[in-house]
HTML snippet that shows the backbone in 3Dmol.js (N, CA, C, O; Angstrom):
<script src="https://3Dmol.org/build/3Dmol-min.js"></script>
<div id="view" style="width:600px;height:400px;position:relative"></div>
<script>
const pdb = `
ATOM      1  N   UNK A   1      37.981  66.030   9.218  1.00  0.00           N
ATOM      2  CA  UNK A   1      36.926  65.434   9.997  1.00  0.00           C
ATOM      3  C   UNK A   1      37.255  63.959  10.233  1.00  0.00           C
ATOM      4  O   UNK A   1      37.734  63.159   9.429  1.00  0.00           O
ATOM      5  N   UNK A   2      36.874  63.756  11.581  1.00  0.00           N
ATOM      6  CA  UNK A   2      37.258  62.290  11.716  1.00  0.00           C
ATOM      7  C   UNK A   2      35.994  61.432  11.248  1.00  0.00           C
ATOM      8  O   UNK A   2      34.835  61.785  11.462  1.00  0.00           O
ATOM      9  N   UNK A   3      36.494  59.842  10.344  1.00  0.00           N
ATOM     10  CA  UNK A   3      35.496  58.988  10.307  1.00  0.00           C
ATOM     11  C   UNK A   3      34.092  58.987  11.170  1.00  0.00           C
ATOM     12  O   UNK A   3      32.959  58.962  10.690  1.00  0.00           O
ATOM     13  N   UNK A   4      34.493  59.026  12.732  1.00  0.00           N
ATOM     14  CA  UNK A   4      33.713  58.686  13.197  1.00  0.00           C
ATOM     15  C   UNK A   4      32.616  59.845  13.819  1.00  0.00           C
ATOM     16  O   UNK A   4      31.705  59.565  14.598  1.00  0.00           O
ATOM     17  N   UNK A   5      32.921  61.234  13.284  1.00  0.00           N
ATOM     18  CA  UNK A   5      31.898  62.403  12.770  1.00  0.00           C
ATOM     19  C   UNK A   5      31.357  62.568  11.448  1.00  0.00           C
ATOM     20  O   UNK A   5      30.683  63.550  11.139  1.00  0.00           O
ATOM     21  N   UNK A   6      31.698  61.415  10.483  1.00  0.00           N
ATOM     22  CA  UNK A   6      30.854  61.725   9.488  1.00  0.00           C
ATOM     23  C   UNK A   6      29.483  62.066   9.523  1.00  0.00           C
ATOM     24  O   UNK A   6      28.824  61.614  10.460  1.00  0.00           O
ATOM     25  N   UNK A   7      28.955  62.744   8.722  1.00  0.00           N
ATOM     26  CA  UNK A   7      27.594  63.426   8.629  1.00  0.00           C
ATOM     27  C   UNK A   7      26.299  61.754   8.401  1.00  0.00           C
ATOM     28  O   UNK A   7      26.428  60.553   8.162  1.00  0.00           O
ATOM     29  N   UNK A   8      25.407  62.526   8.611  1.00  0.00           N
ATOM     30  CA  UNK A   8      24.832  60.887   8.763  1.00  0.00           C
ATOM     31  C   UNK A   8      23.114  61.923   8.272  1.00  0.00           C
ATOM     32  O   UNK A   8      22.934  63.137   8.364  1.00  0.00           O
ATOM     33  N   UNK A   9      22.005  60.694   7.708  1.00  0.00           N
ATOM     34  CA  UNK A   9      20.782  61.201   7.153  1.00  0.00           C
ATOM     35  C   UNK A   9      20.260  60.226   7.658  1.00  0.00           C
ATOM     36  O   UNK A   9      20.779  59.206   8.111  1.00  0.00           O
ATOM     37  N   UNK A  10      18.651  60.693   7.547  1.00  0.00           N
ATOM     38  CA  UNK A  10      17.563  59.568   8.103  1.00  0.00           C
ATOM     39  C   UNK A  10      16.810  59.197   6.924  1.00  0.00           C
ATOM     40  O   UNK A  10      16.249  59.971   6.148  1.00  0.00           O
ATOM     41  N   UNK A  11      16.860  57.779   6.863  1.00  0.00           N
ATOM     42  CA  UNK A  11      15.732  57.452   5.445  1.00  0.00           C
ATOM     43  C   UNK A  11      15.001  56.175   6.117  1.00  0.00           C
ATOM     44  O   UNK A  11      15.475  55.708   7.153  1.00  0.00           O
ATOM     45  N   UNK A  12      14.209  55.787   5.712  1.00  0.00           N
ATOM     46  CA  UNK A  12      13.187  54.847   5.906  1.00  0.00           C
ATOM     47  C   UNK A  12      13.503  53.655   4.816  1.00  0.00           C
ATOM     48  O   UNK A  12      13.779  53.666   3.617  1.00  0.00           O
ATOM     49  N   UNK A  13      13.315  52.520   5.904  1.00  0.00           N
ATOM     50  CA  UNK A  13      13.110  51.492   4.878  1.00  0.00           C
ATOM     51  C   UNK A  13      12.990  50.190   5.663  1.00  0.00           C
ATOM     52  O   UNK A  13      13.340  49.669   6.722  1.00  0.00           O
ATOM     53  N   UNK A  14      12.221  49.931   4.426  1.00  0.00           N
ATOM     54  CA  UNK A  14      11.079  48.868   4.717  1.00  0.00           C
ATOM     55  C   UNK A  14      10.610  49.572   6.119  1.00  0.00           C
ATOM     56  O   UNK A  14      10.974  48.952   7.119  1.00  0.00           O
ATOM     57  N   UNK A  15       9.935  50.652   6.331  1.00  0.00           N
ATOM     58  CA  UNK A  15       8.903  50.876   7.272  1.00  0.00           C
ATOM     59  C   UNK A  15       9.481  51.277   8.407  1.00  0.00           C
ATOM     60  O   UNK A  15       8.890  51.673   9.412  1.00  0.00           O
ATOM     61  N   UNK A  16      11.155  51.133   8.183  1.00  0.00           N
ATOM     62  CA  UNK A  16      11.974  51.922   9.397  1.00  0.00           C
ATOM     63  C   UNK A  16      12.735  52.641   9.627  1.00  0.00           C
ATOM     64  O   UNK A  16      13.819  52.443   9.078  1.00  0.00           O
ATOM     65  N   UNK A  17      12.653  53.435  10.228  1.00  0.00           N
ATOM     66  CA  UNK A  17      14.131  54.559  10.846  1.00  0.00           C
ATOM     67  C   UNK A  17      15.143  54.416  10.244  1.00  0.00           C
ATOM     68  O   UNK A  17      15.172  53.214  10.509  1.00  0.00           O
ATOM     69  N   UNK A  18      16.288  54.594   9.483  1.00  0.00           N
ATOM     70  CA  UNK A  18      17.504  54.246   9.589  1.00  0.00           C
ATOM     71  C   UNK A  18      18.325  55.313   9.621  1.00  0.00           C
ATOM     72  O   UNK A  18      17.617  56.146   9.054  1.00  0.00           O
ATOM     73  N   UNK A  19      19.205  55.796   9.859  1.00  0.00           N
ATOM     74  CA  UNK A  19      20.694  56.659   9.920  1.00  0.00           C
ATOM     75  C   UNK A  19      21.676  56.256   9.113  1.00  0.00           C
ATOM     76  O   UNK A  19      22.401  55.469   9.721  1.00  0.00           O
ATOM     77  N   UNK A  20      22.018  56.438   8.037  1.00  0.00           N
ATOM     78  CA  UNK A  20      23.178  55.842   6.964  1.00  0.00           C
ATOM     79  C   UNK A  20      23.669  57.435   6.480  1.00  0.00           C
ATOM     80  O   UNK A  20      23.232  58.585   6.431  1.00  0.00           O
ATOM     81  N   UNK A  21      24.887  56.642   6.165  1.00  0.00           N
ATOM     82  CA  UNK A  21      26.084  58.044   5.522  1.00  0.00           C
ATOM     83  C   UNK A  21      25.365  58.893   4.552  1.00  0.00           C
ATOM     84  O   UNK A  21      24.754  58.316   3.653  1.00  0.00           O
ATOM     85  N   UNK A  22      25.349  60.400   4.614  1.00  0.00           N
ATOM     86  CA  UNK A  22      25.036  61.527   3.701  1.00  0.00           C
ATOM     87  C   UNK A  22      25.615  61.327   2.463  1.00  0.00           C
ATOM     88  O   UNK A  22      26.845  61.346   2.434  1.00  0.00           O
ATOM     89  N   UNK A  23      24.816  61.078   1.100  1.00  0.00           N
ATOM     90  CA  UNK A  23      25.436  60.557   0.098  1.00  0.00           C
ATOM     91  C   UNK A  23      25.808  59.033  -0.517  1.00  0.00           C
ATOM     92  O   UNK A  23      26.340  58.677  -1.569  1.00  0.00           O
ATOM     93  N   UNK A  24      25.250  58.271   0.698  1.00  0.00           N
ATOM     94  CA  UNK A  24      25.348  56.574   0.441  1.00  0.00           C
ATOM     95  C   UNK A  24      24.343  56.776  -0.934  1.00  0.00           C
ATOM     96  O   UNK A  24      23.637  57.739  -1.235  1.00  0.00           O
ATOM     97  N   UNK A  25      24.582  55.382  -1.697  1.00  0.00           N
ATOM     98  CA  UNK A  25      23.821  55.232  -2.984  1.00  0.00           C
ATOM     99  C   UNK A  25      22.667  53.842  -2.554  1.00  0.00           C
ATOM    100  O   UNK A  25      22.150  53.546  -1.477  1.00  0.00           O
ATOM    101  N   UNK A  26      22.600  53.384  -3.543  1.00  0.00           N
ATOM    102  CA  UNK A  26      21.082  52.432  -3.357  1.00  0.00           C
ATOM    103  C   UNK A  26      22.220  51.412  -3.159  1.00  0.00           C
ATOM    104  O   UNK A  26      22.059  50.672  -2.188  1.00  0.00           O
ATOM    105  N   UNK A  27      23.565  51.189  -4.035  1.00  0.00           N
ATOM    106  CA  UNK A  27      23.911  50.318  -3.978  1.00  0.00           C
ATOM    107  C   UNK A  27      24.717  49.730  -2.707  1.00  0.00           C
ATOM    108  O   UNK A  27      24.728  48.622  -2.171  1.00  0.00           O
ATOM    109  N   UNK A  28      25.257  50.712  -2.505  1.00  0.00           N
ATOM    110  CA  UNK A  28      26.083  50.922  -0.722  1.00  0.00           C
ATOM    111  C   UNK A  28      25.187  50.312   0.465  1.00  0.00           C
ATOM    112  O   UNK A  28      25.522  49.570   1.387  1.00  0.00           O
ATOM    113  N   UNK A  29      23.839  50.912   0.114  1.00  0.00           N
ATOM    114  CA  UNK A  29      22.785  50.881   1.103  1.00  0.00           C
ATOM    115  C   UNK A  29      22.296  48.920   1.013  1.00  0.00           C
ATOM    116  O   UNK A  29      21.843  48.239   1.933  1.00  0.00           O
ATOM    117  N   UNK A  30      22.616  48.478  -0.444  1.00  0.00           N
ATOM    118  CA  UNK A  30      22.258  46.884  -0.734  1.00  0.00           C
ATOM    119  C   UNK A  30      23.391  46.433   0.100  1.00  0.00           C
ATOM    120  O   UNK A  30      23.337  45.463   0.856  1.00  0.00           O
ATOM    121  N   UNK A  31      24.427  47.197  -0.082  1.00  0.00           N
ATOM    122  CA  UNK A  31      25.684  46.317   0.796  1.00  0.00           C
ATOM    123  C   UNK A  31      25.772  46.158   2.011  1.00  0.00           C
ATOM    124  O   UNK A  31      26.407  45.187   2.421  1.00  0.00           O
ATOM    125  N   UNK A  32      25.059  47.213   3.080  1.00  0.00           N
ATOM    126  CA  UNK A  32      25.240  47.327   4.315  1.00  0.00           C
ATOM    127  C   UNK A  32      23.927  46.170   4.560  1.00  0.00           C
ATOM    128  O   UNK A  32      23.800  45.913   5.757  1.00  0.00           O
ATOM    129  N   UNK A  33      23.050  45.516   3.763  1.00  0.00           N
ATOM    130  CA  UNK A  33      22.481  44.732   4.312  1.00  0.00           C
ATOM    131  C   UNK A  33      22.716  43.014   3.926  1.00  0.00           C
ATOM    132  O   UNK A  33      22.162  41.942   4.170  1.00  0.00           O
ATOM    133  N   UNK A  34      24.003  43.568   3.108  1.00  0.00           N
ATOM    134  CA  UNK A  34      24.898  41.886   3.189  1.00  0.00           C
ATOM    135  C   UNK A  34      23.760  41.473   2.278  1.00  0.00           C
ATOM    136  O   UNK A  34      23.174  40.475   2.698  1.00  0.00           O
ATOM    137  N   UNK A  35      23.312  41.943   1.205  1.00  0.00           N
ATOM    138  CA  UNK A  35      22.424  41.707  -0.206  1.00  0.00           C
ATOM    139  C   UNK A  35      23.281  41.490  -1.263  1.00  0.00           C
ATOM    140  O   UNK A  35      24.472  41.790  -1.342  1.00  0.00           O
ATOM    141  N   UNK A  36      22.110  40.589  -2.592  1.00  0.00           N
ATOM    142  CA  UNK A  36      23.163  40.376  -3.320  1.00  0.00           C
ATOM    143  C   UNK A  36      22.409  41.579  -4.746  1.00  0.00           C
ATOM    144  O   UNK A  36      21.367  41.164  -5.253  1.00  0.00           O
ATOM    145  N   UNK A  37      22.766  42.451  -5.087  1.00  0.00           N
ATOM    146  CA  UNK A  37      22.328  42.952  -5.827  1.00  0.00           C
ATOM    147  C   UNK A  37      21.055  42.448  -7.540  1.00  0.00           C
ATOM    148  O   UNK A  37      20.246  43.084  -8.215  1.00  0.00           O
ATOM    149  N   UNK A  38      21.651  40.813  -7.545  1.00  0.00           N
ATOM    150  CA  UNK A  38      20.835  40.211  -8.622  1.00  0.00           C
ATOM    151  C   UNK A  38      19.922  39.844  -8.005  1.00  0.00           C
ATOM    152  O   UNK A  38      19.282  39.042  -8.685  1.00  0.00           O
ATOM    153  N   UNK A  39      19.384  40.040  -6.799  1.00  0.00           N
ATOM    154  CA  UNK A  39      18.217  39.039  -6.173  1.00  0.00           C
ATOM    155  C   UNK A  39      17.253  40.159  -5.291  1.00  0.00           C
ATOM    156  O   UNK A  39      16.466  39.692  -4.467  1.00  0.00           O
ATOM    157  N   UNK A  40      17.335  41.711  -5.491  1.00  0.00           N
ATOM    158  CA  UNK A  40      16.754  42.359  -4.905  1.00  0.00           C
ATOM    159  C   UNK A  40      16.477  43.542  -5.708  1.00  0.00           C
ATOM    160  O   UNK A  40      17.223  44.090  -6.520  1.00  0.00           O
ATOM    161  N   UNK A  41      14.933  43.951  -5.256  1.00  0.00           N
ATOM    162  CA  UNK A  41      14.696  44.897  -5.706  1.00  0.00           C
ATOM    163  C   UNK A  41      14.252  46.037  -5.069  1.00  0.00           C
ATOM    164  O   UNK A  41      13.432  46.193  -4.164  1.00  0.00           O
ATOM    165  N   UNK A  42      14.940  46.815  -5.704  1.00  0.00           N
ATOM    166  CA  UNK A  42      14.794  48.445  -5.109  1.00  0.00           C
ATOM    167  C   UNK A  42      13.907  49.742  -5.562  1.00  0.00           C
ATOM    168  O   UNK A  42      13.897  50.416  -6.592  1.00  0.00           O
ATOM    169  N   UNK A  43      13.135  49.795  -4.287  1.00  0.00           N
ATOM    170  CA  UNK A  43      11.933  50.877  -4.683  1.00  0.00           C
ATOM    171  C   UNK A  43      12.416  52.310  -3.751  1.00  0.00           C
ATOM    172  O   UNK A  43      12.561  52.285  -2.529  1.00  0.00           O
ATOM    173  N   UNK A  44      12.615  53.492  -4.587  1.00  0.00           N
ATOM    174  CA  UNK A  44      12.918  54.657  -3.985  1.00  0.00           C
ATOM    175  C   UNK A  44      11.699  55.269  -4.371  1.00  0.00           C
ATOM    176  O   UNK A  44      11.139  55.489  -5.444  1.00  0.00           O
ATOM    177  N   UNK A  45      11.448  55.486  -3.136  1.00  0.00           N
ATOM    178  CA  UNK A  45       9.860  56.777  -2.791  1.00  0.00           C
ATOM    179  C   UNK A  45       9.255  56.141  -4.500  1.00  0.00           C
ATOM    180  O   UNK A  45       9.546  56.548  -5.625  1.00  0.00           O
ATOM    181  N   UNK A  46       8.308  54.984  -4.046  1.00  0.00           N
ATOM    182  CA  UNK A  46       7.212  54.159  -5.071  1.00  0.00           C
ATOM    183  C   UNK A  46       7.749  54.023  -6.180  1.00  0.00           C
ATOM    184  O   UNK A  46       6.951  53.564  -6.997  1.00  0.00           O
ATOM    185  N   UNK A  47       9.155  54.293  -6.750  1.00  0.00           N
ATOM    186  CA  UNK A  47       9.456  53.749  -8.234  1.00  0.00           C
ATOM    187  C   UNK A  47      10.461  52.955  -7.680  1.00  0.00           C
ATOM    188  O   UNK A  47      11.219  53.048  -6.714  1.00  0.00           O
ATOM    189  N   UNK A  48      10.172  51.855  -8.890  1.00  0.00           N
ATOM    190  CA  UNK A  48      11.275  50.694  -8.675  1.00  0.00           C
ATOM    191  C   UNK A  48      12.874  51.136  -9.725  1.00  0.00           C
ATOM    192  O   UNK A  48      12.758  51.647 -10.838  1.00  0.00           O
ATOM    193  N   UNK A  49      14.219  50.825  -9.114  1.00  0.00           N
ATOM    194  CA  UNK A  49      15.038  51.693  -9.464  1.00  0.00           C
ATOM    195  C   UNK A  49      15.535  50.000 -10.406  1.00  0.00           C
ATOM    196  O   UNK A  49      15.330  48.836 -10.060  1.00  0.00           O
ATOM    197  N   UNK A  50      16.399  50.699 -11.963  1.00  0.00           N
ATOM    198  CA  UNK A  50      16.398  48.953 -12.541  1.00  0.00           C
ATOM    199  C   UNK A  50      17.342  48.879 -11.670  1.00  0.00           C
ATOM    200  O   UNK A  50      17.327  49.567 -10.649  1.00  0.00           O
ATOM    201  N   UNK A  51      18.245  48.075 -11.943  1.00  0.00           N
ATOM    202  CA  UNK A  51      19.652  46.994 -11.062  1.00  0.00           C
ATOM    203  C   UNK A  51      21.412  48.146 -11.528  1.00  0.00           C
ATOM    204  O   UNK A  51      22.378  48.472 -10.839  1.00  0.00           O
ATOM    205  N   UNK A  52      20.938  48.471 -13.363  1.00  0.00           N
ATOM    206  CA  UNK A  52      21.720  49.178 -13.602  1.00  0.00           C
ATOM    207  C   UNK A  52      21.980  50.754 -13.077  1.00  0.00           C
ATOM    208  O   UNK A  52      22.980  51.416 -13.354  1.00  0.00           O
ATOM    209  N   UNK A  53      20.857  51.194 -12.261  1.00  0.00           N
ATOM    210  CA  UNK A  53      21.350  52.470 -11.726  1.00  0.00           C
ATOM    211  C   UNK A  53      21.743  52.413 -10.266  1.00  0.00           C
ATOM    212  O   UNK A  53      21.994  53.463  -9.676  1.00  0.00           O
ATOM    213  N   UNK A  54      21.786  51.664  -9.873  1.00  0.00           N
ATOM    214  CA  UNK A  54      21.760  51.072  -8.624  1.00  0.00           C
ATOM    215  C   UNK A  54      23.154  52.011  -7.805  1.00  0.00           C
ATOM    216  O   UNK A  54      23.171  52.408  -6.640  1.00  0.00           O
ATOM    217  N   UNK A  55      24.218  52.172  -8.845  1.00  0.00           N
ATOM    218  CA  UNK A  55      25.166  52.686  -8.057  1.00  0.00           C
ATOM    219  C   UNK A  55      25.415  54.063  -8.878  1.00  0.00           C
ATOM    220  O   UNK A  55      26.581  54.457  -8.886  1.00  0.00           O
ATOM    221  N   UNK A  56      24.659  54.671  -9.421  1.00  0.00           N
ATOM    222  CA  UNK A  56      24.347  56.201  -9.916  1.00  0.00           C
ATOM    223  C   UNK A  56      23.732  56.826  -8.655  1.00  0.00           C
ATOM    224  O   UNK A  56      24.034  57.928  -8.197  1.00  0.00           O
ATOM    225  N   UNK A  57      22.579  55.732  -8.024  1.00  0.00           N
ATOM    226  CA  UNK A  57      21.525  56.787  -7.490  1.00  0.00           C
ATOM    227  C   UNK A  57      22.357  57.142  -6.142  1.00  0.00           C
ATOM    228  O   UNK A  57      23.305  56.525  -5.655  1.00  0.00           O
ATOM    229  N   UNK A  58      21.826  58.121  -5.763  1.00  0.00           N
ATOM    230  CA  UNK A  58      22.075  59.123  -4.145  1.00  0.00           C
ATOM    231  C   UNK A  58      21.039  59.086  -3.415  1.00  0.00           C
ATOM    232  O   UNK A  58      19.939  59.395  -3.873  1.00  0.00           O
ATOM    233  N   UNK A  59      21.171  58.796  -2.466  1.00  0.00           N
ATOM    234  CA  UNK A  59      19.888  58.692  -1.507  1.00  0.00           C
ATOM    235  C   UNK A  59      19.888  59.964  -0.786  1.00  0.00           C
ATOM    236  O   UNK A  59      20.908  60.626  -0.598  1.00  0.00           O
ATOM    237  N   UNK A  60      18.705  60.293  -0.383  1.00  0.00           N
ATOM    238  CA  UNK A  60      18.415  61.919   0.059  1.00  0.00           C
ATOM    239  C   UNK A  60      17.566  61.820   1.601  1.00  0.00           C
ATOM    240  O   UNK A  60      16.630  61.045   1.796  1.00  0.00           O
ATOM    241  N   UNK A  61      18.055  62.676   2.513  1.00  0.00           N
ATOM    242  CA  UNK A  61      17.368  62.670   3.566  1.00  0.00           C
ATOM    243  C   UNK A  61      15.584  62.559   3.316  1.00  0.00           C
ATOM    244  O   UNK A  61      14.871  63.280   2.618  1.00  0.00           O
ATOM    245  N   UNK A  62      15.279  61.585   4.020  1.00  0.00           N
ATOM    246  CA  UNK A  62      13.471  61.100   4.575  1.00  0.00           C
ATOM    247  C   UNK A  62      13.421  60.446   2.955  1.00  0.00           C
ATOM    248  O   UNK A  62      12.324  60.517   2.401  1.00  0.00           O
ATOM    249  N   UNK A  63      14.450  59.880   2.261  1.00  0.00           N
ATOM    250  CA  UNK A  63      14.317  58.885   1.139  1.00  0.00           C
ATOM    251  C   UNK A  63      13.221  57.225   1.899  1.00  0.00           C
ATOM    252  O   UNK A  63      13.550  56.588   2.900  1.00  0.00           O
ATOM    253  N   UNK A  64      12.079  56.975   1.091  1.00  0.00           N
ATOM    254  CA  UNK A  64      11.598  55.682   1.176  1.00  0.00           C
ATOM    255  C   UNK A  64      12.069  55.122   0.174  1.00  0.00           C
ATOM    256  O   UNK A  64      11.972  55.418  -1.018  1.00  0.00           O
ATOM    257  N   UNK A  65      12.949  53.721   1.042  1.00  0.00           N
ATOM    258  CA  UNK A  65      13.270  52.833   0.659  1.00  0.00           C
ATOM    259  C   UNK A  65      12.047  51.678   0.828  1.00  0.00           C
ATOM    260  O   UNK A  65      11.044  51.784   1.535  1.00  0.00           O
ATOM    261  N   UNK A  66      12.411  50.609   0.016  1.00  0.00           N
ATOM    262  CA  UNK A  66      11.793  49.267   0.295  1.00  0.00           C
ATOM    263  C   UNK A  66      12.508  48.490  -0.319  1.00  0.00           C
ATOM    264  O   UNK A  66      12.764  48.732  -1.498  1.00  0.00           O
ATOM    265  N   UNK A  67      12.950  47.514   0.224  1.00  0.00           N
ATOM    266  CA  UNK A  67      14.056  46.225  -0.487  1.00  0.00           C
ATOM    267  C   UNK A  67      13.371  44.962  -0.544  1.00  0.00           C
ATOM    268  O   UNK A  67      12.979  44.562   0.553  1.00  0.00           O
ATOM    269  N   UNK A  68      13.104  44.166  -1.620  1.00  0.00           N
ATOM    270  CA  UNK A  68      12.841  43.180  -1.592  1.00  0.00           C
ATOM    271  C   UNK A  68      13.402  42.282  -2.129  1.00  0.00           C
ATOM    272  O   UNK A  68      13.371  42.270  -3.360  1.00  0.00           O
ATOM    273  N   UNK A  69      14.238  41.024  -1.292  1.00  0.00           N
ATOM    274  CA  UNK A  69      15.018  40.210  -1.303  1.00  0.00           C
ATOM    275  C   UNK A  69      14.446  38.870  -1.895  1.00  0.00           C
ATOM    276  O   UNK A  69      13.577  38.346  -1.199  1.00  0.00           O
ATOM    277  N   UNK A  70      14.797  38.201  -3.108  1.00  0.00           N
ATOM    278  CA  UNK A  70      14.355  37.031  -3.228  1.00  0.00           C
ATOM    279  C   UNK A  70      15.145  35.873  -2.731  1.00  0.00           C
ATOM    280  O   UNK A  70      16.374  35.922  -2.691  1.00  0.00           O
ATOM    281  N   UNK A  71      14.314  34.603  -2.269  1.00  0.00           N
ATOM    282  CA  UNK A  71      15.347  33.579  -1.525  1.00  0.00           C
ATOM    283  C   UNK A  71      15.311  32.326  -2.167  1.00  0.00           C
ATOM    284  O   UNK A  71      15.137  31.480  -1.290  1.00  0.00           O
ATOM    285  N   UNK A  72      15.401  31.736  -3.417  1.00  0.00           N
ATOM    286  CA  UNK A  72      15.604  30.724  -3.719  1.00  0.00           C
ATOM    287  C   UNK A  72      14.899  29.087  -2.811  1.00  0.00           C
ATOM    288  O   UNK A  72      15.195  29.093  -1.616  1.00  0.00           O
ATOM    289  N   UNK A  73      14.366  28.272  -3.103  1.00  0.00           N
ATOM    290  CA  UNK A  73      14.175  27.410  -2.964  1.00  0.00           C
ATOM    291  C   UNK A  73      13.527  25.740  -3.093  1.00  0.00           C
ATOM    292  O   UNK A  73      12.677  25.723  -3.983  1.00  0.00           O
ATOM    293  N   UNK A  74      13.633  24.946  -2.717  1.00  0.00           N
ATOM    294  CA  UNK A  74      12.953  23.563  -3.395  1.00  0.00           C
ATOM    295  C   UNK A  74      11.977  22.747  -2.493  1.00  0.00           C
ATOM    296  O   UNK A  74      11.445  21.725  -2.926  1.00  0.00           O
TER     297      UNK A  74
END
`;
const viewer = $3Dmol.createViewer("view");
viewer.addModel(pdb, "pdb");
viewer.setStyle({}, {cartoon: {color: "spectrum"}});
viewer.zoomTo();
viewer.render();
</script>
């Protein structure tokens, strides 16, 4: 199969649509949004996931996500 037929799923997050790779993890999914993993937190369908499973978990088609990014400042 070529790259650019990989299989693809729909999950939600933060309140939207998305299409990401069949089998992406929470942590893959922190990467595609150019996140830094110590500064965000991750809620799969209402539980918050800790930091250490972050690249165990599998995300599953119509998965709710919610990411919340903290931003430092003075």
């Amino acid at each position: 199969m070529k790259d650019s037929l990989l299989a693809t799923m729909t999950i939600w997050v933060n309140g939207n649509k998305r299409e990401v790779p069949q089998g992406i993890t929470a942590e893959e999914l922190i990467e595609q949004f150019k996140l830094r993993k110590k500064s965000v937190v991750f809620e799969l369908n209402h539980k918050v996931l800790d930091r250490e499973s972050f690249a165990a978990i599998r995300l599953k088609e119509n998965d709710t996500v919610e990411l919340v990014h903290f931003v430092g400042g003075g």
